[in-house]
BAFI-87019 format. One record per residue: x, y, z of N, C-alpha, C in turn; residue in three letters. Coordinates in pm, whole numbers, padded with zeros to 5 digits. Atoms other than C-alpha are relative to their C-alpha. Layout:
BEGIN
R      n.X      n.Y      n.Z     ca.X     ca.Y     ca.Z      c.X      c.Y      c.Z    aa
R        X        Y        Z        X        Y        Z        X        Y        Z   ALA
...
// end
This chain:
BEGIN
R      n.X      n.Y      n.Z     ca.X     ca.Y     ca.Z      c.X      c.Y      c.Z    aa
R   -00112    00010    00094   -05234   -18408   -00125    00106   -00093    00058   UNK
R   -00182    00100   -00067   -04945   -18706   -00090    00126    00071    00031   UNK
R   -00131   -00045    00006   -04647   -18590    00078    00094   -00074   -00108   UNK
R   -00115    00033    00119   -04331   -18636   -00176    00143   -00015    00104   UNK
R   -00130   -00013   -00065   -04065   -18780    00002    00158    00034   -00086   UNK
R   -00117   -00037    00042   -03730   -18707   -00080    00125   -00100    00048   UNK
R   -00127    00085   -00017   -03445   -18967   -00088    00143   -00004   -00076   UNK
R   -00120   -00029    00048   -03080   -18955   -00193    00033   -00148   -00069   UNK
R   -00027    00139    00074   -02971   -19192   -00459    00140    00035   -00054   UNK
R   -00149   -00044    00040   -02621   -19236   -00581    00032   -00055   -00099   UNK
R   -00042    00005    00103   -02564   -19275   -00927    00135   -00040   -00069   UNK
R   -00117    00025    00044   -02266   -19447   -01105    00077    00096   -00069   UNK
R   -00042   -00127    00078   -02215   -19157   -01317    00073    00115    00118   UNK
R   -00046   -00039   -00119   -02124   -18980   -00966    00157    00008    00005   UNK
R   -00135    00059   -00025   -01793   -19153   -00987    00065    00009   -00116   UNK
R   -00043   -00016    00120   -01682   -19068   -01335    00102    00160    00053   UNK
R   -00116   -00089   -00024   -01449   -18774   -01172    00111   -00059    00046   UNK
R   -00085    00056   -00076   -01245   -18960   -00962    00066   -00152   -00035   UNK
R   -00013    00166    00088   -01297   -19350   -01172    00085    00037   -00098   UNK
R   -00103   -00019    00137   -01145   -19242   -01493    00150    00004    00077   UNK
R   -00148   -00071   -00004   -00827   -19080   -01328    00063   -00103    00103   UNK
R   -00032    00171   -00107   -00803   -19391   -01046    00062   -00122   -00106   UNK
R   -00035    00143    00059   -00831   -19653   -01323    00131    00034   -00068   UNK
R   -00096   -00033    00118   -00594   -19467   -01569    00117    00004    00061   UNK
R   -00075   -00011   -00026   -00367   -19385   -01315    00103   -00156    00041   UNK
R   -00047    00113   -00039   -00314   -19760   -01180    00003   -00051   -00099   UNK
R   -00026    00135    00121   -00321   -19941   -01522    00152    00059   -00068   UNK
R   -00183   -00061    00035   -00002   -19694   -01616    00086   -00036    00103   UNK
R   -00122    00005   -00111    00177   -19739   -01288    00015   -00146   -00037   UNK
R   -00026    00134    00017    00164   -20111   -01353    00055   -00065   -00153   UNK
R   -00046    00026    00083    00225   -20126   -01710    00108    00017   -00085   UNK
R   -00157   -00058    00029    00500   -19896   -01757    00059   -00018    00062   UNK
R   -00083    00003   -00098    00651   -19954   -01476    00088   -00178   -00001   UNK
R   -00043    00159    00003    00631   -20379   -01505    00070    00017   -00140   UNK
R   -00086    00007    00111    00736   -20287   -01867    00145   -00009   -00016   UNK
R   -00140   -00060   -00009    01010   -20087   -01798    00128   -00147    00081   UNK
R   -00075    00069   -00036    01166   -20347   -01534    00016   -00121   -00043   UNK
R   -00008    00170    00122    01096   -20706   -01800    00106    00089   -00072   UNK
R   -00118   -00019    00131    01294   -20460   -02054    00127   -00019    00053   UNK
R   -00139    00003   -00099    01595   -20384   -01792    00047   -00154    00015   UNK
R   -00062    00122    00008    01605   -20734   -01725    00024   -00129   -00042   UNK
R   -00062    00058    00089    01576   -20898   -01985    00102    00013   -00089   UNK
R   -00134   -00033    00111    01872   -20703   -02123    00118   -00039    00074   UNK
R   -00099    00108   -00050    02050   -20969   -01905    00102    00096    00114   UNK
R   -00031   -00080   -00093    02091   -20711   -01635   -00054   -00015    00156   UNK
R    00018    00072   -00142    02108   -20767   -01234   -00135    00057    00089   UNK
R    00131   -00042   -00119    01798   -20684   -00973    00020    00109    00024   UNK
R   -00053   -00121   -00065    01973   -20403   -00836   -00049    00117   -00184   UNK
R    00036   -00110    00109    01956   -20207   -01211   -00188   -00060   -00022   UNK
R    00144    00020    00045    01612   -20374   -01289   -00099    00103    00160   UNK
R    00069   -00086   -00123    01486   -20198   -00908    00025    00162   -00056   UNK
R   -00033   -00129    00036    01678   -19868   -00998   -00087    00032   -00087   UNK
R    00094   -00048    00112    01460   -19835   -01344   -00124    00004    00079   UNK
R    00200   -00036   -00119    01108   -19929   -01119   -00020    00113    00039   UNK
R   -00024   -00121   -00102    01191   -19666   -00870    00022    00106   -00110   UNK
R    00047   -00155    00073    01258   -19395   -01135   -00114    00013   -00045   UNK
R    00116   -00015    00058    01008   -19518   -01346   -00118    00043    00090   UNK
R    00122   -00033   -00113    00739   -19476   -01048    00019    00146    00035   UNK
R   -00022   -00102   -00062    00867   -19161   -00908   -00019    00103   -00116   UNK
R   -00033   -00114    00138    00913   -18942   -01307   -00179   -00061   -00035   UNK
R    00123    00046    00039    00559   -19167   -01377   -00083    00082    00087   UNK
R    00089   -00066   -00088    00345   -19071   -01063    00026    00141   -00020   UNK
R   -00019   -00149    00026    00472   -18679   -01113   -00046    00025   -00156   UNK
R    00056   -00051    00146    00408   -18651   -01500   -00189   -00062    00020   UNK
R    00147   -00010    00002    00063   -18827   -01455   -00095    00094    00075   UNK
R    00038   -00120   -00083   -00015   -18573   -01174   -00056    00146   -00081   UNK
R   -00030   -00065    00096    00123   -18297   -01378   -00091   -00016   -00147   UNK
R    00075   -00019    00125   -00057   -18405   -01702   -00174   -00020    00026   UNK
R    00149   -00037   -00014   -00407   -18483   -01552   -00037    00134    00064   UNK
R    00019   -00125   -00112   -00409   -18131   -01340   -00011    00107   -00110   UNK
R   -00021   -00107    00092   -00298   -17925   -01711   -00113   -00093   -00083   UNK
R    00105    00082    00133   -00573   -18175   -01909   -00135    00091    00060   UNK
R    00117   -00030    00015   -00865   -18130   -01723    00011    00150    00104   UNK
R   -00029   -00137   -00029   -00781   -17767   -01583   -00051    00018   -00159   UNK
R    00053   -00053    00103   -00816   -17695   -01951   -00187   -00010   -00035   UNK
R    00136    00049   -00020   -01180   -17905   -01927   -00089    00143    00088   UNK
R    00014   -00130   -00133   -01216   -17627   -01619   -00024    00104   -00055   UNK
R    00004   -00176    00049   -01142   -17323   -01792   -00060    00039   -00139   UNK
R    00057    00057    00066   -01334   -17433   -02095   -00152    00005    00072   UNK
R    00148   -00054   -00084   -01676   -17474   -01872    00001    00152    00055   UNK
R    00015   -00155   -00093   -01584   -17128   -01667   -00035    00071   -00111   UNK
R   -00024   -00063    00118   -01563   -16992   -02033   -00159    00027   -00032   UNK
R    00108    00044    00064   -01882   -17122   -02151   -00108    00075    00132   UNK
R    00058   -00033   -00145   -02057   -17016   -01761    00003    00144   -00019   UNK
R   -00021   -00111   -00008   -01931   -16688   -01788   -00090    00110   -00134   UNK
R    00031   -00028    00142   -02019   -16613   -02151   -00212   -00008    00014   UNK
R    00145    00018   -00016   -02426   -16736   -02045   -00047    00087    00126   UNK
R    00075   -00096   -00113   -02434   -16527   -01735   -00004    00136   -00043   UNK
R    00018   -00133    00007   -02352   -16226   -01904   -00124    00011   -00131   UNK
R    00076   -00001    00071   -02612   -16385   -02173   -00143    00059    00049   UNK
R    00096    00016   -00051   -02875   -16445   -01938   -00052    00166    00057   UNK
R    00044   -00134   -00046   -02820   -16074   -01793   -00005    00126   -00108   UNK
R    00024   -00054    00097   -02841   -15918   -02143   -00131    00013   -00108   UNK
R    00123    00006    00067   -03089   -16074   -02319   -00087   -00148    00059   UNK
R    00050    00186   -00032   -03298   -16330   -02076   -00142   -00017   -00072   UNK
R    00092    00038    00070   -03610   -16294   -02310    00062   -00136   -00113   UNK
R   -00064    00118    00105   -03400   -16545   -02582    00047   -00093    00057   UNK
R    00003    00095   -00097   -03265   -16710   -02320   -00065   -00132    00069   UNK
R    00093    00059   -00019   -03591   -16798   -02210   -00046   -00117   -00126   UNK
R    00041    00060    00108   -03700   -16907   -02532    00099   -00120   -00094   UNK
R   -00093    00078    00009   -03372   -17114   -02591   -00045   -00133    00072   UNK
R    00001    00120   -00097   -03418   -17315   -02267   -00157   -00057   -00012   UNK
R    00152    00032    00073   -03809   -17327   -02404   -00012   -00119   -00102   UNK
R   -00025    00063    00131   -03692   -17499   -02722    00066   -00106    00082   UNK
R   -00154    00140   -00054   -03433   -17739   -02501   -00117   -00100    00031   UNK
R    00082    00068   -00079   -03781   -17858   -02327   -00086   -00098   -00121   UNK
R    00084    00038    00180   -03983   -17883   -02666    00085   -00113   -00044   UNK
R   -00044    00090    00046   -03719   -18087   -02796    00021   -00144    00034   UNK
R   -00004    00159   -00057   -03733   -18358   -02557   -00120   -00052    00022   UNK
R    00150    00101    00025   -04099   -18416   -02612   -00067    00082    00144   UNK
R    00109   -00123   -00027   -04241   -18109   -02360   -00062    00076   -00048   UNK
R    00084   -00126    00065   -04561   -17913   -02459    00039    00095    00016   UNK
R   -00093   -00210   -00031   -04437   -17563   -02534   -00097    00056    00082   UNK
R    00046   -00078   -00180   -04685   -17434   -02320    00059   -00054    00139   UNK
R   -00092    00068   -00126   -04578   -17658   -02023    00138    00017    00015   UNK
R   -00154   -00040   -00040   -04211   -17608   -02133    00021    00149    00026   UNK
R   -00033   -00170   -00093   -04229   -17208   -02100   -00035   -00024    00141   UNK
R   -00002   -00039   -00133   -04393   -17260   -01778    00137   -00081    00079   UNK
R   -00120    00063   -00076   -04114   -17513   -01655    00108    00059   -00028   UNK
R   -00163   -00051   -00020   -03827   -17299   -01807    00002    00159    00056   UNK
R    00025   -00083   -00090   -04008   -16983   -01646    00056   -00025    00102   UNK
R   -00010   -00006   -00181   -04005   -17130   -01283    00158   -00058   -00005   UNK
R   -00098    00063    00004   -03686   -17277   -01367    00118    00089    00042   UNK
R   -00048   -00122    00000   -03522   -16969   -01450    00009    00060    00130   UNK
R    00023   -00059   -00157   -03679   -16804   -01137    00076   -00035    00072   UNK
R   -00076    00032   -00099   -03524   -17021   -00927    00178    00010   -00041   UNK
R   -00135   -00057    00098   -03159   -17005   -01102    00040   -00039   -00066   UNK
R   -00040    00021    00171   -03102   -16959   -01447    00076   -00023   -00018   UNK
R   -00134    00035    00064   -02754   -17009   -01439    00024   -00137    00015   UNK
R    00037    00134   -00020   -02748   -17364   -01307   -00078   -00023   -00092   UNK
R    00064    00003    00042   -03030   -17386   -01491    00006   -00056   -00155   UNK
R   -00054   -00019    00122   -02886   -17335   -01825    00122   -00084   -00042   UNK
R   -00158    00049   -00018   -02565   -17474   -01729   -00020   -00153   -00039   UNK
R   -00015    00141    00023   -02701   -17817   -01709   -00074   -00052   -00123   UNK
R    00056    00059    00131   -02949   -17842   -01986    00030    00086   -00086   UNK
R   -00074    00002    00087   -02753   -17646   -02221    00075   -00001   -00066   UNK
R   -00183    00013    00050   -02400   -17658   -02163    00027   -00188    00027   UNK
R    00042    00153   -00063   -02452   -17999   -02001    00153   -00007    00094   UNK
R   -00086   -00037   -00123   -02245   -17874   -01707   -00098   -00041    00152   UNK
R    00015    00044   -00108   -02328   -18027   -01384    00050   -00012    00158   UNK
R   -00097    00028   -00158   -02168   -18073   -00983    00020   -00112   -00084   UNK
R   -00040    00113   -00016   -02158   -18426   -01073    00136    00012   -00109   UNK
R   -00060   -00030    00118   -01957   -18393   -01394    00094    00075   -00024   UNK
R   -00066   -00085   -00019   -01764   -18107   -01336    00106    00023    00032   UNK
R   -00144    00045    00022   -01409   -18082   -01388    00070    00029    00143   UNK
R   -00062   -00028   -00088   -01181   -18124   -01097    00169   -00040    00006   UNK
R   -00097    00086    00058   -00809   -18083   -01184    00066   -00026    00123   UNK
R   -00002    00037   -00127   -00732   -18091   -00836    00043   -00180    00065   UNK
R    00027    00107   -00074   -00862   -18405   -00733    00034   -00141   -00119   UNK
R   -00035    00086    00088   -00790   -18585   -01071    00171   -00022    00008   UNK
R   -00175   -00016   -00015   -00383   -18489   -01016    00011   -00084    00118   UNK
R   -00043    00090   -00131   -00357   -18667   -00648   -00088   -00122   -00077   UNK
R    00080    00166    00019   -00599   -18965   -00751    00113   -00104   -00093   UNK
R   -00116    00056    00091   -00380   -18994   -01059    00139   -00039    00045   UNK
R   -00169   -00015   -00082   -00022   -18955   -00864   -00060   -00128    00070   UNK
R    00004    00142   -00095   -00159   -19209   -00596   -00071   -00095   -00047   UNK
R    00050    00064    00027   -00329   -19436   -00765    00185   -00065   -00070   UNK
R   -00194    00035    00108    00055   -19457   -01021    00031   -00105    00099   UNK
R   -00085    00055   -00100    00194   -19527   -00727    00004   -00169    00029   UNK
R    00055    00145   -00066    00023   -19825   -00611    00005   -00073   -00102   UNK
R    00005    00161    00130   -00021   -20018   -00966    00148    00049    00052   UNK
R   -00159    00024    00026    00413   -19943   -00984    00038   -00062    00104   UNK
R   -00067    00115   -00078    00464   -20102   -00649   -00012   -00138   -00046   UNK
R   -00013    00112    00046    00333   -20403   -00808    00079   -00113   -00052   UNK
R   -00105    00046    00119    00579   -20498   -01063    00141    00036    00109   UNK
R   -00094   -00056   -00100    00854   -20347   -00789   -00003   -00146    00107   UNK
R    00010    00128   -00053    00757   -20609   -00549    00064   -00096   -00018   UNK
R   -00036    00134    00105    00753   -20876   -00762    00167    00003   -00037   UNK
R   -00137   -00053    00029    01140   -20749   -00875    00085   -00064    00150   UNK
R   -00045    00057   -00110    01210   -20808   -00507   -00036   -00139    00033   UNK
R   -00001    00162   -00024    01066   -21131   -00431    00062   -00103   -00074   UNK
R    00002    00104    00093    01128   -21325   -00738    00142   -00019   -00017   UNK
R   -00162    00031   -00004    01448   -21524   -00771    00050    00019   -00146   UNK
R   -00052   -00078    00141    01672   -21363   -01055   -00038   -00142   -00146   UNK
R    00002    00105    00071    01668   -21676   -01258   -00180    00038   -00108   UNK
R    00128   -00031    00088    01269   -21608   -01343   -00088    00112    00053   UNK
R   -00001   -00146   -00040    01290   -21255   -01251   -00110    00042   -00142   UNK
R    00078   -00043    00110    01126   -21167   -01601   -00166   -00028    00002   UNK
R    00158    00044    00029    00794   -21402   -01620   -00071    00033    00145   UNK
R    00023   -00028   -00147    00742   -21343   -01233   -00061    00150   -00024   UNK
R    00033   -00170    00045    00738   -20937   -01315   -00117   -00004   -00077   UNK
R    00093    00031    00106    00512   -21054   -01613   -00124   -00028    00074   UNK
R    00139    00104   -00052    00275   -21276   -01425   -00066    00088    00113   UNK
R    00044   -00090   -00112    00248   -21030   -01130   -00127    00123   -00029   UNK
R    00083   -00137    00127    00146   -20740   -01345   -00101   -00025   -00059   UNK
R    00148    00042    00039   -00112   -20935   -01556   -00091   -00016    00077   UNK
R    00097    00037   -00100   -00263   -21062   -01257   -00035    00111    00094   UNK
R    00099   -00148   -00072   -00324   -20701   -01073   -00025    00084   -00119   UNK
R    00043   -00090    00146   -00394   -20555   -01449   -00167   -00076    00037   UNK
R    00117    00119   -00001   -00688   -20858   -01435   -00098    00071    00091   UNK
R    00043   -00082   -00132   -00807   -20706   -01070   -00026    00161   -00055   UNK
R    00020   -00146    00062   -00792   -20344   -01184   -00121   -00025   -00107   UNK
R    00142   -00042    00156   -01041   -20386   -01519   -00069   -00067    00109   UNK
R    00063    00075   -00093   -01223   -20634   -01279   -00057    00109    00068   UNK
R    00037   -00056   -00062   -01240   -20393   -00996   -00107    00186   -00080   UNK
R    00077   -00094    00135   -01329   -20096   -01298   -00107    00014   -00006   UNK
R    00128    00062    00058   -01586   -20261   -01459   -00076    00023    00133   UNK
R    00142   -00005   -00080   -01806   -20318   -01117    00007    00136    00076   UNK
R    00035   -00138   -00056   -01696   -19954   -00988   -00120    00078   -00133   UNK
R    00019   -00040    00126   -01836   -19870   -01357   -00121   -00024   -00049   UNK
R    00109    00119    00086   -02105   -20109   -01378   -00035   -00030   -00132   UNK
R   -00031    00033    00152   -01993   -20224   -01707    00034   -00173    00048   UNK
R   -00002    00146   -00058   -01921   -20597   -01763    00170   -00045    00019   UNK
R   -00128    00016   -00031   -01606   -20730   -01578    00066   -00083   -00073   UNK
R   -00057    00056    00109   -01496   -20970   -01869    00059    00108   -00069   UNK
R   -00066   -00121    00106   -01450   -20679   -02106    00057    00064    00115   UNK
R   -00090   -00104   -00104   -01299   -20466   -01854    00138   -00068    00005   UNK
R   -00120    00132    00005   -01059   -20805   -01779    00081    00036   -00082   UNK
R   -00047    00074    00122   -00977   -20853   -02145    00063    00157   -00024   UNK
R   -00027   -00126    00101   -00945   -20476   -02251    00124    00017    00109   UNK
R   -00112   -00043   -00073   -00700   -20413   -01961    00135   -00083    00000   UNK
R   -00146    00115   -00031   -00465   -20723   -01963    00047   -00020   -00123   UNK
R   -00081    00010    00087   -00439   -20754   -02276    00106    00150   -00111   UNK
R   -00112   -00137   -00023   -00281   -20391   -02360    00144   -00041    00075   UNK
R   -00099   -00008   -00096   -00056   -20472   -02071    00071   -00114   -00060   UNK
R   -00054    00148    00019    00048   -20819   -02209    00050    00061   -00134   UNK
R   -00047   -00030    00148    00138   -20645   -02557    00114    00102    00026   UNK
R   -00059   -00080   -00018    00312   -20355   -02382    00176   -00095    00063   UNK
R   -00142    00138   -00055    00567   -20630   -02164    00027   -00097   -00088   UNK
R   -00071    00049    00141    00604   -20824   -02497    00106    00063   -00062   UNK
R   -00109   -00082    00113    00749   -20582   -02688    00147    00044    00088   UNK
R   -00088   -00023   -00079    00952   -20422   -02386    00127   -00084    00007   UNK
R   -00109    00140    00030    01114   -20758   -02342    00072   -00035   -00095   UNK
R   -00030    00011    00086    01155   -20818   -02707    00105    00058   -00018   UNK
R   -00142   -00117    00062    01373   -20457   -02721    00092   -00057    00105   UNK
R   -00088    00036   -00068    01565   -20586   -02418    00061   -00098    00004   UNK
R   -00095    00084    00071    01671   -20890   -02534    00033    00000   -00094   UNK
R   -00043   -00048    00124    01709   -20789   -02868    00163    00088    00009   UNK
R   -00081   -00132    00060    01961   -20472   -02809    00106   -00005    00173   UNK
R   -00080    00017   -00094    02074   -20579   -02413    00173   -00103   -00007   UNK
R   -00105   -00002    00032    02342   -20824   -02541    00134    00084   -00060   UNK
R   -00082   -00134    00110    02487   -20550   -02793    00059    00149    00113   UNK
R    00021   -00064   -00080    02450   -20283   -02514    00107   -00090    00077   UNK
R   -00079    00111   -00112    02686   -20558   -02247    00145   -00021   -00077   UNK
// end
C-alpha cells in the first residue's frame, strides 16, 4: 500500500480574518483622515489647525474602528456559538437525523448515498460537531470569527494609513499644503489596493482603481465643503 504523505498548504482564504479588517482599517485611516485635513485646509486655515483635526481624526478614528469591528464581528461570534450550541444539543438528541442530514449534505454534492452514509458515519465517529459545523453551518478554524484580533488589526492598521496624510501635513509647504495631502494619500491608497489585491490574489488593477478612486471622490468633496463654507466660517 503507498504511504500518503501529509503536507501543509496555506490557502488564501486563511487570511480572510485578519485581510478584510487590515485593508479596511488602512483605507479609512487614510481617507478620512487625508479628507478631514484637505477640508481644514482648504477652509484657508493654518498647519497647526489642519495637524490638530489629523491627530483627532486618527486618535476618535483608530478607537471607533476598534470599537466597531470588536461589536460587528462579536455579533458574527455569538451568532456561530448560537448555531454550535443549538447542533450539539441536536446531535445529542436526535443523532439518527443528524446522520441522515449530513448523509443528504454528501448526496448533494454528487456522493453515492451508500458511500455518503459510510463517510458521514466515520465522520461522525470521529467528531460530529466539527463535523457538522463545517459542512452544515459552514463554520470552520479558518473562517471563524475573531473579534479580538479584528479590533487591534483594525485600530493599528487606522493608525498607520492616518499617519500618511499627517506626514504629508508636516512636510509640505503651506502654499500646496492641500494637493500634497491629496497626492500623498492617493499614492499610499494605490499601494494599499495594490498590496490587497496580491495578499488576496485578486487582480491588482481593480484593487488600484476600486481603492483610489473612492478616496479621490471622498478628498474632492471634503475640499469642495472647505472652500465652499471656510471663507463664511473666517
Amino acid at each position: 500500500m503507498r504511504a500518503i504523505h501529509h503536507h501543509r498548504e496555506r490557502h488564501l482564504v486563511e487570511r480572510i480574518g485578519w485581510l478584510r479588517a487590515a485593508v479596511l482599517g488602512a483605507n479609512d485611516g487614510i481617507v478620512s483622515t487625508g479628507s478631514l485635513i484637505v477640508g481644514v485646509a482648504a477652509a484657508s486655515s493654518g498647519r497647526h489647525e489642519a495637524l490638530l483635526a489629523g491627530v483627532s481624526g486618527l486618535v476618535a478614528g483608530a478607537l471607533s474602528m476598534a470599537a466597531g469591528e470588536y461589536v460587528s464581528v462579536s455579533s458574527q461570534s455569538d451568532t456561530e456559538k448560537a448555531d454550535l450550541a443549538r447542533e450539539r444539543q441536536e446531535l445529542a438528541t436526535m443523532p439518527e437525523a443528524e446522520l441522515d442530514e449530513l448523509t443528504a449534505i454528501y448526496v448533494a454534492r454528487g456522493v453515492d448515498e451508500p458511500l455518503a452514509r459510510q463517510v458521514a458515519t466515520q465522520m461522525t465517529a470521529t467528531d460530529a460537531l466539527s463535523t457538522h459545523a463545517r459542512d452544515e453551518l459552514g463554520i470552520s478554524v479558518t473562517t471563524a470569527a475573531r473579534p479580538v484580533q479584528a479590533a487591534l488589526t483594525s485600530a493599528a492598521t487606522f493608525s498607520a494609513g492616518a499617519l500618511v496624510p499627517l506626514l504629508a501635513t508636516l512636510a509640505a509647504p503651506q502654499p500646496i499644503l492641500v494637493p500634497a495631502v491629496g497626492a500623498a494619500s492617493v499614492l499610499c491608497l494605490a499601494l494599499l489596493g495594490a498590496i490587497g489585491a496580491q495578499a488576496g490574489g485578486a487582480s491588482r488593477g481593480r484593487g488600484v482603481l476600486r481603492v483610489t478612486f473612492w478616496g479621490v471622490v471622498a478628498m474632492l468633496v471634503t475640499a469642495g465643503v472647505g472652500s465652499l463654507f471656510g471663507p463664511v466660517a473666517g
